[in-house]
N, C-alpha and C positions, 0 to 999 in steps of 0.2 A: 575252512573254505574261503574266508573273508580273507584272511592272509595270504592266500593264493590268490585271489584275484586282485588284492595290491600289489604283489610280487610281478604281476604282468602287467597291469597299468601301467607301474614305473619302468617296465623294462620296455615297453613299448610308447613309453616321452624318449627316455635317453636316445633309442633310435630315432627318433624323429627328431629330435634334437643334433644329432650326431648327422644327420644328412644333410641338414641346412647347413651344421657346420664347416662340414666339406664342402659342400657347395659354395657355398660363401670364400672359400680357401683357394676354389676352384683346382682339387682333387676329385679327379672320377675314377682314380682308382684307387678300393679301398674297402677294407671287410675286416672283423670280428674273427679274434682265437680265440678256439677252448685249448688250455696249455693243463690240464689234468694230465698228469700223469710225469710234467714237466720241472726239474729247476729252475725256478726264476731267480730275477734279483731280489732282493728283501728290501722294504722299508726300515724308518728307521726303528720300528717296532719288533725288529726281525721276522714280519712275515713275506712267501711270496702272495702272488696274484696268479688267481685263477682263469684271467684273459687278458689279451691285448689287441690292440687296437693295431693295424699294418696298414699303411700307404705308399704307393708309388709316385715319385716325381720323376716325368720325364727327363732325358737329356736330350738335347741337340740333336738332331738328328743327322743333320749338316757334318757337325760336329765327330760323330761317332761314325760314319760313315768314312770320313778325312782321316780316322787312324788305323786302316786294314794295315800300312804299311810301319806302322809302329806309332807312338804317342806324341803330342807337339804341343807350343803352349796355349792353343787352342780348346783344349782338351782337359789340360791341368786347370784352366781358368773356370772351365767349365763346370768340372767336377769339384773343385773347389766351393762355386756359387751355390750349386744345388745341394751340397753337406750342407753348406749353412746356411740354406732355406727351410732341410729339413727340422735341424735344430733349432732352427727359429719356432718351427712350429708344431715340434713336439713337447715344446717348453708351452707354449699358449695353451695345446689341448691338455695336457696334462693339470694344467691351473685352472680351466674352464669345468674338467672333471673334478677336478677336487673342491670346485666352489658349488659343486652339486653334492655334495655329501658323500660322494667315494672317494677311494685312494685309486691313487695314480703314478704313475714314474715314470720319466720317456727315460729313453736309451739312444745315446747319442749318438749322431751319424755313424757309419762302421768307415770311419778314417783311424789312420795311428800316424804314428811321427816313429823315427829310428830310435828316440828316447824311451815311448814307448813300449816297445818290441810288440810280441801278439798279443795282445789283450782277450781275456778270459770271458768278454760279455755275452751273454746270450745273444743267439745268430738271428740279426734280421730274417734271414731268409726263411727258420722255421717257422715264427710269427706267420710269416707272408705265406707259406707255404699252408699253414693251418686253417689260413683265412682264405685260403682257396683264389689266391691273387695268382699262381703260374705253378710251374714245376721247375728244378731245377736239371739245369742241361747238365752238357757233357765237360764244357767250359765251367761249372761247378760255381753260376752265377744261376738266379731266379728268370728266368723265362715268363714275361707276363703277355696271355693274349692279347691284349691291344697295344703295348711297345715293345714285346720282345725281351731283349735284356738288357735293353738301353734305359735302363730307370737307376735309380737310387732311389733304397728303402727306408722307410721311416717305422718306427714302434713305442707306444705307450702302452704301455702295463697296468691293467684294472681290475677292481674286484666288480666294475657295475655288470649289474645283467645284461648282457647282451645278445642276441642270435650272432652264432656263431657258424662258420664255416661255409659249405661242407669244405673238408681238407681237400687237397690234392693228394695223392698217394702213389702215382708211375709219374715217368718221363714221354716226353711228347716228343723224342729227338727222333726218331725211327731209325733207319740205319743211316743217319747222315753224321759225319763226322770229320766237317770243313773245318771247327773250330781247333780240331787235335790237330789236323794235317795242318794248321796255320800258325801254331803255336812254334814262335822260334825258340823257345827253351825247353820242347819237349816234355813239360810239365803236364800234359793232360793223359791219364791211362787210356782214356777212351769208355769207362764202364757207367756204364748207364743207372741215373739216380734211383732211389726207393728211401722211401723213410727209414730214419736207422742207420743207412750207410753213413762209414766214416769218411771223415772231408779226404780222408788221407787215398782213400779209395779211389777217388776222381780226379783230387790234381796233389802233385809234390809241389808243395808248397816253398820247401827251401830253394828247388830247381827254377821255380817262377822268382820269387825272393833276387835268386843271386843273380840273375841273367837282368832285370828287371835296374837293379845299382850297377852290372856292369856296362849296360846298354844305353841307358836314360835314366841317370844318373839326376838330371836336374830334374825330370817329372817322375821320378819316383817316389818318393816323401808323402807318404799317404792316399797316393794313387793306384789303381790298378796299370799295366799297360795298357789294356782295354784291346787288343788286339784279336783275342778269340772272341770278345760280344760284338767285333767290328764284321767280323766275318759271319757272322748268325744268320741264317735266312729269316731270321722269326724277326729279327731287327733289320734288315736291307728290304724288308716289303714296304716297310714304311715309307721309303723314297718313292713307289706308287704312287702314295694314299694324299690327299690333303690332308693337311693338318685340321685339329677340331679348334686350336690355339694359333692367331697369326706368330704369336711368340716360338712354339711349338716347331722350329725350323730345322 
């Protein structure tokens, strides 16, 4: 019993620990996976981890808004700063956890290069999705309550105790489906998320791909086009709302 009621002690520092640090980060959005049941990545001990850590960094709003019509260097600049805020700081949390006695991995922004090709890494979005951050649309992007899917996700990988979740598990898209009919490469089927379903299920990937280098050629290189989260209503309500960040524009 004594070992059970240290197992909760320290799992309830690391949270409290874990809120300051966001805070401190100035991340308000952000929650704990249970990934049981999951392949992770491995250490270098060859084990995976049993949770991860998922956050969202806004974009621009301004910004995302400016590309219903297709993508501009606005946008590539934009997307660019916020991968490498998030890898800024999934490299810090990851060291913050591991100088507390757990193991930890971040997973690096989900950018590639044509060098690249598709990289095999574990999907931010499941992370995100686990931890009960949004659902994924129909544009086959994470959907988060408070920015829609104008975010880019961030993931560190842990073995600490954490409260987890609850998951997300449907779609919140209802019968709207601007982001298909917006889609100039005809990549989106239109079929509505659930856990389990393949990526392949929701968008052709080579059809976005190729339209993507024929079109915007200089912003594509690790970009999305961004054109179907441009259209989202879960992302155009924001032009309402004040922002909670004067940066946050």
């Amino acid at each position: 019993m004594q070992g059970e009621n240290s197992v909760s002690v320290a799992s309830e520092h690391v949270a409290s620990w874990l809120t300051a640090w966001m805070q401190a980060e100035e991340i308000v959005l952000w929650g704990a996976a249970d990934l049981s049941g999951f392949s992770t990545p491995k250490d270098n001990a060859g084990q995976g981890f049993p949770r991860a850590l998922a956050w969202a960094v806004p974009m621009s709003r301004l910004v995302m808004a400016g590309i219903q019509g297709g993508p501009n260097q606005a946008y590539a600049d934009e997307y660019g700063r916020v991968n490498r805020r998030i890898s800024e700081l999934a490299e810090k949390l990851a060291a913050e956890i591991r100088s507390g006695g757990f193991r930890a991995q971040p997973l690096a922004a989900s950018e590639r290069t044509d060098k690249e090709k598709i990289r095999g890494d574990f999907p931010h979005k499941t992370a995100a999705t686990r931890a009960g951050l949004g659902f994924i649309g129909r544009h086959c992007q994470l959907v988060t309550y408070k920015f829609g899917p104008w975010v880019r996700l961030g993931t560190v990988f842990t073995d600490a105790d954490l409260p987890c979740g609850p998951p997300v598990n449907r779609s919140f898209c209802g019968r709207c489906t601007r982001c298909v009919e917006a889609c100039p490469a005809g990549a989106l089927t239109g079929a509505a998320w659930e856990p389990g379903l393949p990526r392949e299920a929701i968008l052709n990937v080579q059809a976005c791909d190729h339209w993507k280098k024929a079109h915007y050629f200089q912003y594509h290189q690790g970009h999305n086009c961004g054109i179907c989260a441009a259209v989202c209503p879960y992302g155009l309500k924001l032009l309402k709302m004040k922002p909670d960040n004067p940066r946050d524009k």
